[in-house]
C-alpha positions in Angstrom: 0.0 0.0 0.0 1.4 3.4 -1.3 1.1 6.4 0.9 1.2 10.2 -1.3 1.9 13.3 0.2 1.5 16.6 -2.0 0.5 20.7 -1.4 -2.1 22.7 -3.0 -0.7 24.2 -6.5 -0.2 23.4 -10.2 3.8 23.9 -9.7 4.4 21.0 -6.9 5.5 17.3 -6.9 3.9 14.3 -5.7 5.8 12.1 -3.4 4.9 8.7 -3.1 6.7 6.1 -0.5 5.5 1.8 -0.3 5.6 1.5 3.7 6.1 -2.3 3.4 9.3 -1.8 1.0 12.6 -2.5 2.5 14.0 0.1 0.6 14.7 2.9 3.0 12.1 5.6 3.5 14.6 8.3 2.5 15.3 6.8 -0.5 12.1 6.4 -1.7 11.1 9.5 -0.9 14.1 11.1 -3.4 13.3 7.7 -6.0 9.9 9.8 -6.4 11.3 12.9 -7.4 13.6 11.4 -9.9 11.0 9.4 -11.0 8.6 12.4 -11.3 11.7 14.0 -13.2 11.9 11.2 -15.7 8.6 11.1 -16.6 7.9 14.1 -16.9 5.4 15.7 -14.7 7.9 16.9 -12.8 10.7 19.7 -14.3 13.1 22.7 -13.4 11.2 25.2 -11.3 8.5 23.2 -9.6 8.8 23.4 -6.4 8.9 20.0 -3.6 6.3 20.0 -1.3 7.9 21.3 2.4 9.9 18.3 4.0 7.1 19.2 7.1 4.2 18.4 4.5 5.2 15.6 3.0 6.6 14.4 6.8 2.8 14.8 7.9 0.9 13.6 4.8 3.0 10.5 4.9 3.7 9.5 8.5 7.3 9.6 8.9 10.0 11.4 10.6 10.8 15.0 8.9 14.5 14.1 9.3 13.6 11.1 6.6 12.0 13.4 4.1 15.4 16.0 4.7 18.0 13.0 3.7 16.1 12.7 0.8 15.6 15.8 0.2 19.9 16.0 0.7 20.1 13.0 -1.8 18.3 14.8 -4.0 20.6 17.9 -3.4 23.8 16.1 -3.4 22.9 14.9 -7.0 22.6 18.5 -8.0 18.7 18.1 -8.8 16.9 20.5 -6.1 18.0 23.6 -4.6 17.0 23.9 -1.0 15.9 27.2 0.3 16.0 27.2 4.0 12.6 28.4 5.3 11.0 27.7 2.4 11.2 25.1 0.3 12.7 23.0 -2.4 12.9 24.0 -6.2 13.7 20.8 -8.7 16.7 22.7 -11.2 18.0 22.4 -14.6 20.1 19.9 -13.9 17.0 17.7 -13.5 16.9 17.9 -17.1 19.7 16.0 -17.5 18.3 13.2 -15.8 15.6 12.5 -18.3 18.3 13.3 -21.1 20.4 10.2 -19.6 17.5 8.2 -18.8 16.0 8.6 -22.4 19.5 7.6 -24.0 19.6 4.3 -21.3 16.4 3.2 -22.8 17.2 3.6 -26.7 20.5 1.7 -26.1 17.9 -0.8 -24.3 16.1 -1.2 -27.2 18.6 -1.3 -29.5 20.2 -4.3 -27.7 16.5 -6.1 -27.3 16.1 -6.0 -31.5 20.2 -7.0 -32.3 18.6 -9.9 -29.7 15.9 -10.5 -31.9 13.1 -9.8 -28.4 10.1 -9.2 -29.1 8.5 -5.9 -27.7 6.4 -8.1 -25.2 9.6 -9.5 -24.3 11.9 -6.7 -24.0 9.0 -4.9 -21.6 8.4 -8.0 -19.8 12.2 -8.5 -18.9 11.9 -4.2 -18.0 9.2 -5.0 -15.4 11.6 -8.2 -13.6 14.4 -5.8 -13.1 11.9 -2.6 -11.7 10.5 -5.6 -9.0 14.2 -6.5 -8.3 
């Protein structure tokens, strides 16, 4: 069972986290983002919901949401803005650049294997459950 957290506005980012995942809360919150970023419907100047928001809406420690939140800044995709809040930058659009060029060469190597596209997703979706 997924558990969202988001604020009122056309300019923030939803941040989903699994509960029963062993993946670390922290990480999961910052997987969000980046996976927001790489599809799209999140990109340079949206703003993150407040780390005290998303800490509320989702039951978890604040600290949690601020080491992802530091992940996230570490990689160079947010800015954060102390007393405010968090602003996704243009190096987010490099993300989606490098995640686009992973999945051609995917593609590319699933035809030279002769996959079919049911198999090339199907073998997509056993690495995303990994």
């Amino acid at each position: 069972m997924a558990a969202q957290a988001t604020t009122a506005g056309d300019d923030t980012v939803l941040i989903t986290i699994d509960p029963s995942s062993a993946r670390p809360l922290a990480d999961q919150v910052a997987d969000s983002v980046r996976a927001a970023l790489a599809c799209g419907t999140a990109a340079p100047g949206d703003r993150l919901p407040s780390a005290r928001t998303v800490a509320a809406a989702l039951g978890i420690n604040l600290h949690t949401v601020l080491r992802g939140y530091q992940q996230l800044r570490d990689e160079g995709l947010i800015e954060l803005r102390r007393g405010r809040t968090a602003v996704i930058t243009g190096a987010a659009d490099q993300l989606r650049l490098r995640l686009s060029a992973a999945a051609e060469e995917f593609v590319r190597a699933a035809r030279r294997t002769g996959a079919s596209d049911e198999e090339a997703l199907a073998a997509v979706h056993r690495s995303l459950r990994r």
